[in-house]
N, CA, C and O atoms as a GROMACS GRO file, in nm:
protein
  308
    1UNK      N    1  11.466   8.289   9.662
    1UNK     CA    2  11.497   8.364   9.781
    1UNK      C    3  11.370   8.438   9.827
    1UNK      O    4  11.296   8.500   9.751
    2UNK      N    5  11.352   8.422   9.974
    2UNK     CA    6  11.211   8.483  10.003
    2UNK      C    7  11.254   8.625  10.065
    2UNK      O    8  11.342   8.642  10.149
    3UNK      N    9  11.166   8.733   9.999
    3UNK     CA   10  11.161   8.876  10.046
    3UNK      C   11  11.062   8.894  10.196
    3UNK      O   12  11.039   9.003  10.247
    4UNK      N   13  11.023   8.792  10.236
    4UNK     CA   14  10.963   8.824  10.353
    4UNK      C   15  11.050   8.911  10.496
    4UNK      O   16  11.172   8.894  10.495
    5UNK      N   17  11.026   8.950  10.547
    5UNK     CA   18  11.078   8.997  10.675
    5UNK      C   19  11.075   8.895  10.773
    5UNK      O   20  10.979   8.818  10.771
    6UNK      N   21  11.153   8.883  10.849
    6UNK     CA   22  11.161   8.816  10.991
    6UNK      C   23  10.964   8.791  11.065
    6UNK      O   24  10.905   8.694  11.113
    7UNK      N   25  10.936   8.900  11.044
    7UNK     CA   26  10.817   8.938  11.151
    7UNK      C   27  10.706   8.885  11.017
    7UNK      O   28  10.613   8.822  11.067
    8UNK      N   29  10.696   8.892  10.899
    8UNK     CA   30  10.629   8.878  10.790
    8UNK      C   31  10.620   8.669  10.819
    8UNK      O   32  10.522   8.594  10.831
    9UNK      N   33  10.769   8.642  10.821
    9UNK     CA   34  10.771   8.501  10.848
    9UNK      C   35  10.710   8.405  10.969
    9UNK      O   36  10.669   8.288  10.970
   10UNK      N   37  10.720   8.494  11.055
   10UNK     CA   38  10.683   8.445  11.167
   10UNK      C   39  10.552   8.428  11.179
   10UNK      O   40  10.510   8.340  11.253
   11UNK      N   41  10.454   8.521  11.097
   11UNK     CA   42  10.316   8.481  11.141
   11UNK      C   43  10.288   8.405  11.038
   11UNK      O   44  10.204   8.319  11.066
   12UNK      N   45  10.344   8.404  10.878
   12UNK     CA   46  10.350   8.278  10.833
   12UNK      C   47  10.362   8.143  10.862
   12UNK      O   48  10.300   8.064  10.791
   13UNK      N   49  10.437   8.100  10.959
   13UNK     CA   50  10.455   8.012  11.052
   13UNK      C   51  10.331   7.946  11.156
   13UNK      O   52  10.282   7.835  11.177
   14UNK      N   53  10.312   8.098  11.212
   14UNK     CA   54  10.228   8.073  11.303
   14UNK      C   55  10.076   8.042  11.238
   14UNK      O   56   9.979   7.984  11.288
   15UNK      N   57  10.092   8.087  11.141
   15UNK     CA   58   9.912   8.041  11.042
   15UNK      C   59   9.969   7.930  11.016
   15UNK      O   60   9.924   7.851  11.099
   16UNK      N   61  10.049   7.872  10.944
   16UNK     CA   62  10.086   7.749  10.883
   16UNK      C   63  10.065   7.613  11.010
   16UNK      O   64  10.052   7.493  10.986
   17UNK      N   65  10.066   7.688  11.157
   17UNK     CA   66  10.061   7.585  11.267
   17UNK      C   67   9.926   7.577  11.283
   17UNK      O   68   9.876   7.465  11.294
   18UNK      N   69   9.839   7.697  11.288
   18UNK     CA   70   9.708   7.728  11.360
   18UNK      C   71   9.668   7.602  11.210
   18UNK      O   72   9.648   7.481  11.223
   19UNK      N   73   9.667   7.643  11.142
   19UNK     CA   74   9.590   7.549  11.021
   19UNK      C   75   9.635   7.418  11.025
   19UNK      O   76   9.557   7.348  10.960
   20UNK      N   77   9.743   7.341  11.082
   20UNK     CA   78   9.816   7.229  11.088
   20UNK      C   79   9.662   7.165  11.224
   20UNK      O   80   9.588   7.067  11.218
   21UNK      N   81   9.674   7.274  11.327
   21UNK     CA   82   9.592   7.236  11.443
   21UNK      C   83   9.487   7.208  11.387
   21UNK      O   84   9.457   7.089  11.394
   22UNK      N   85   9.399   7.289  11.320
   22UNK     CA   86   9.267   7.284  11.261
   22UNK      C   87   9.219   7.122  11.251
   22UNK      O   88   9.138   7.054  11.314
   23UNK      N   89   9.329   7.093  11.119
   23UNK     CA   90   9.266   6.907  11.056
   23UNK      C   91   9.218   6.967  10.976
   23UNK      O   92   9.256   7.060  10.905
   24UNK      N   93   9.115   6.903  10.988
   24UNK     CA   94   8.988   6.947  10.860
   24UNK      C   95   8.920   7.089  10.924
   24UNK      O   96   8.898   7.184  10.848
   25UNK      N   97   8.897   7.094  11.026
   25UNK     CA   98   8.791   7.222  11.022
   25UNK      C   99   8.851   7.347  10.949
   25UNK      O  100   8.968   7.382  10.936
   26UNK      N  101   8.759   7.392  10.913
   26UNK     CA  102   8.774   7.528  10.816
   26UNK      C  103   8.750   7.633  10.941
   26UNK      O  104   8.675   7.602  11.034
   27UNK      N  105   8.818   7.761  10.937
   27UNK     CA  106   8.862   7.874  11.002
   27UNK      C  107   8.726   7.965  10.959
   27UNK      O  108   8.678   7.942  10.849
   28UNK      N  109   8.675   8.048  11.029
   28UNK     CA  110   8.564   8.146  11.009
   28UNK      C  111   8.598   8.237  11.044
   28UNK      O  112   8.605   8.239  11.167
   29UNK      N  113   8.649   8.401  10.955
   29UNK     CA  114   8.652   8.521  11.018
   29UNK      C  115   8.812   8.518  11.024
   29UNK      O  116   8.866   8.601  11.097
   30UNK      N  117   8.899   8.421  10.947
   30UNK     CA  118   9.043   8.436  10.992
   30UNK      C  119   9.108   8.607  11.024
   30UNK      O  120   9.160   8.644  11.130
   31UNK      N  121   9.088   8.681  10.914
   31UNK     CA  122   9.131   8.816  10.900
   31UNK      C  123   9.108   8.864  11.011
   31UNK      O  124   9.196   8.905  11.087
   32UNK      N  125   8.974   8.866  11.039
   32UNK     CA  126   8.932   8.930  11.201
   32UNK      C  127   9.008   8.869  11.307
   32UNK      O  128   9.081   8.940  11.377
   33UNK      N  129   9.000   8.762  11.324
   33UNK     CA  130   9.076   8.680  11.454
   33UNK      C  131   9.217   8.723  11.464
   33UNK      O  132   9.262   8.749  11.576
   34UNK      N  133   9.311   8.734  11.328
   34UNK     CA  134   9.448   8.742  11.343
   34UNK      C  135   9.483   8.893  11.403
   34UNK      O  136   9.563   8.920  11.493
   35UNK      N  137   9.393   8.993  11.318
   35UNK     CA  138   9.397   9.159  11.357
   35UNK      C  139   9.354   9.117  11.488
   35UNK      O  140   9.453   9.101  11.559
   36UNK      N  141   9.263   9.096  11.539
   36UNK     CA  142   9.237   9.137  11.714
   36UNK      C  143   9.364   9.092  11.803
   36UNK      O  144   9.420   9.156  11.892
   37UNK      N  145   9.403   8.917  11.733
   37UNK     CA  146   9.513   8.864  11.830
   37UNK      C  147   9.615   8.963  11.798
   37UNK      O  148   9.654   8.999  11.909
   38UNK      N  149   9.688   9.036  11.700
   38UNK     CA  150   9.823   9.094  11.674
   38UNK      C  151   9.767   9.239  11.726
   38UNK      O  152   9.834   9.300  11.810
   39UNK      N  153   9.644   9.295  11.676
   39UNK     CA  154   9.671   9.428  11.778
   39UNK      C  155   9.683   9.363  11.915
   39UNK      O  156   9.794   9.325  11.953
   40UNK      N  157   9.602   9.351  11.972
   40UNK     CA  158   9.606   9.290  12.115
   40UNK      C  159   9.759   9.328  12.192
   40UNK      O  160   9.805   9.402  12.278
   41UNK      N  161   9.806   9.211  12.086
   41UNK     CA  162   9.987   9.182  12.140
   41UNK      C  163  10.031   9.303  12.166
   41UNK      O  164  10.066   9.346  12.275
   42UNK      N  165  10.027   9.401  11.991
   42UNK     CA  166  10.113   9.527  11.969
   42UNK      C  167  10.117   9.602  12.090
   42UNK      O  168  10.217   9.627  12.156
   43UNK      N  169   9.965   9.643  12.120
   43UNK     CA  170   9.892   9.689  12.225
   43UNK      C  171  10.031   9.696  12.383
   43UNK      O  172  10.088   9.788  12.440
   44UNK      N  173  10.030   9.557  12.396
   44UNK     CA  174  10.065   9.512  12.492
   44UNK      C  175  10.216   9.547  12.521
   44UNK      O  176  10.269   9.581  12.628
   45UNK      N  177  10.264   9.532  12.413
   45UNK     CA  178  10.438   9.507  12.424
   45UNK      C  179  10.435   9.661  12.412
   45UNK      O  180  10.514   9.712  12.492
   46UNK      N  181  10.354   9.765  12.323
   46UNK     CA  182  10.425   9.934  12.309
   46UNK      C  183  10.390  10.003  12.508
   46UNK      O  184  10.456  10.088  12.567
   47UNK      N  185  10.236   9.906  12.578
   47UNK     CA  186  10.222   9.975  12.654
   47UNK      C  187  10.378   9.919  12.783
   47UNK      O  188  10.418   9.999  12.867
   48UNK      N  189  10.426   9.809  12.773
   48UNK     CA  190  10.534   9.756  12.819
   48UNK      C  191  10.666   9.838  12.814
   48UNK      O  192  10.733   9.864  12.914
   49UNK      N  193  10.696   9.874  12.690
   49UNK     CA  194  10.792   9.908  12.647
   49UNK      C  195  10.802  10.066  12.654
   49UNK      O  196  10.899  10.124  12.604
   50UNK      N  197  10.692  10.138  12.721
   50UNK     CA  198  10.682  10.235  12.739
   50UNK      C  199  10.639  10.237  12.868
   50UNK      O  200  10.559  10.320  12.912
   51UNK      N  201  10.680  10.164  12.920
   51UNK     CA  202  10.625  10.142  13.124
   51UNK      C  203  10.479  10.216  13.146
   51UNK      O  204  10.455  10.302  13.231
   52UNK      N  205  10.398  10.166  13.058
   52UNK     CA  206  10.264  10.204  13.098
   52UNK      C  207  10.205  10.378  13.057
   52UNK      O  208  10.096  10.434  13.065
   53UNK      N  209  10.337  10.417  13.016
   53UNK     CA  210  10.332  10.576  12.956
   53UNK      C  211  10.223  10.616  12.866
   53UNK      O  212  10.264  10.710  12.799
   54UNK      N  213  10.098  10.584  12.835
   54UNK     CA  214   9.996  10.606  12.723
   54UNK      C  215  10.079  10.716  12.558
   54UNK      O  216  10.107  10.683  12.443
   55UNK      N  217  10.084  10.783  12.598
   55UNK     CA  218  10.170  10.916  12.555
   55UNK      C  219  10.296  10.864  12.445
   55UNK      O  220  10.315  10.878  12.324
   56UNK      N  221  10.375  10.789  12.567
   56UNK     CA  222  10.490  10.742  12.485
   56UNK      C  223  10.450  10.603  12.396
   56UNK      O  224  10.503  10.576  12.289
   57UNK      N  225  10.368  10.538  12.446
   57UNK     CA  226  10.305  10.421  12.393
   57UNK      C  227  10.251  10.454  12.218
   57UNK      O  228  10.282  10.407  12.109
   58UNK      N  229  10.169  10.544  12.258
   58UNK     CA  230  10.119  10.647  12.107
   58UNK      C  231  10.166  10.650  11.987
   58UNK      O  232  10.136  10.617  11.872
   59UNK      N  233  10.305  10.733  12.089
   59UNK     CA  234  10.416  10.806  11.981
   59UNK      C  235  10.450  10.691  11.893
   59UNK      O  236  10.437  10.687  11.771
   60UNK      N  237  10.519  10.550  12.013
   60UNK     CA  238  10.568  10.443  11.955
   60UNK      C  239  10.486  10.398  11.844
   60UNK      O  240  10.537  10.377  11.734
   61UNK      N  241  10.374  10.384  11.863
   61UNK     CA  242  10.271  10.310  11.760
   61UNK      C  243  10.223  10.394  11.645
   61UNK      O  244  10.158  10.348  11.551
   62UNK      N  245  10.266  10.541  11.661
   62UNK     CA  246  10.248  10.598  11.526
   62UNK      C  247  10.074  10.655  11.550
   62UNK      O  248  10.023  10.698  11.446
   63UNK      N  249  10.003  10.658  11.651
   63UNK     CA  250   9.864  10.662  11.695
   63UNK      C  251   9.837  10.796  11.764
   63UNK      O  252   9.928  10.869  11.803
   64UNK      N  253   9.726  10.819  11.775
   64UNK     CA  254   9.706  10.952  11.898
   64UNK      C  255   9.666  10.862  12.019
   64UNK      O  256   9.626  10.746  12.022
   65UNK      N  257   9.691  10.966  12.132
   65UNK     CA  258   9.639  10.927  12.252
   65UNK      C  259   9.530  10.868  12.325
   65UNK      O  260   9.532  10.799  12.427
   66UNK      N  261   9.402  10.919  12.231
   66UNK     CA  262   9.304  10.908  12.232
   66UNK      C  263   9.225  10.756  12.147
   66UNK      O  264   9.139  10.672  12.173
   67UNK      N  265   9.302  10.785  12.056
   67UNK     CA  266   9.313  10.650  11.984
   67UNK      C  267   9.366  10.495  12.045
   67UNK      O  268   9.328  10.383  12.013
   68UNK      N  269   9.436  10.524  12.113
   68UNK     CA  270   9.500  10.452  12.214
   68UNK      C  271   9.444  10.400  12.332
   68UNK      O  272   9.470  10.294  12.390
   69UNK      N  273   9.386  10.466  12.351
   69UNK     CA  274   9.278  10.481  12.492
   69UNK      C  275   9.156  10.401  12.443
   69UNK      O  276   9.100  10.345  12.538
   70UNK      N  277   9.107  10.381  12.345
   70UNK     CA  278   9.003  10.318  12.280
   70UNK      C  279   9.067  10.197  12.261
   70UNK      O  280   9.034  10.123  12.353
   71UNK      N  281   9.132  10.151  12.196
   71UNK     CA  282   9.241  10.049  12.142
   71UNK      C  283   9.242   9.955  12.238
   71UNK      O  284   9.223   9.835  12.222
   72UNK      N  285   9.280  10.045  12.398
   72UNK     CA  286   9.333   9.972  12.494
   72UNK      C  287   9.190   9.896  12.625
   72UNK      O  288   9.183   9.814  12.716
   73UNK      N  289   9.094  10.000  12.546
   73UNK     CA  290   8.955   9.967  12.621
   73UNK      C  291   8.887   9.857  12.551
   73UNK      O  292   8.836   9.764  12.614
   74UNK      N  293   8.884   9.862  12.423
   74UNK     CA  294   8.848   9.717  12.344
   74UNK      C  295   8.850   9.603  12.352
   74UNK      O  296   8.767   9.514  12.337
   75UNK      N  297   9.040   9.616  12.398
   75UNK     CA  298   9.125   9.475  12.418
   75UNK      C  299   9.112   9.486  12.579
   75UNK      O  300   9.222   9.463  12.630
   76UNK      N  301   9.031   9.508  12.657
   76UNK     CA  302   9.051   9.523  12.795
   76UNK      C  303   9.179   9.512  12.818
   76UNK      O  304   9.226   9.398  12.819
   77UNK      N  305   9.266   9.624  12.841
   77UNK     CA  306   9.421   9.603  12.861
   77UNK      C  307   9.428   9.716  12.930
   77UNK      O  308   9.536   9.754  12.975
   0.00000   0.00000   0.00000
């Protein structure tokens, strides 16, 4: 029985495809690539889900404001 989570599985999945795509080539920097693509997303869906609210976006993500503001300048978002 697997203890994974729903969300734990899913990017299991989604590596298990990205590496299916690959073939043979070998991946460089995976760790980095996956953190930029999943903050990115997070980024995206808390500033969504908070209608653009920075503030409430924050709270959601457990972050400061300011922190956020950087976050969101990185990922040009």
């Amino acid at each position: 029985m697997s203890t994974a989570t729903p969300l734990e599985q899913a990017v299991r999945d989604q590596l298990d495809r990205y590496f299916a795509d690959l073939g043979d080539s070998t991946p460089h920097d995976l760790l980095s690539m996956v953190n930029s693509c999943v903050e990115r997303t997070v980024l995206q869906v808390a500033m969504e889900r908070s209608e653009g609210n920075q503030t409430h976006a924050a709270d959601l993500l457990g972050i400061t404001r300011g922190t956020l503001r950087k976050k969101l300048q990185t990922h040009q978002i």
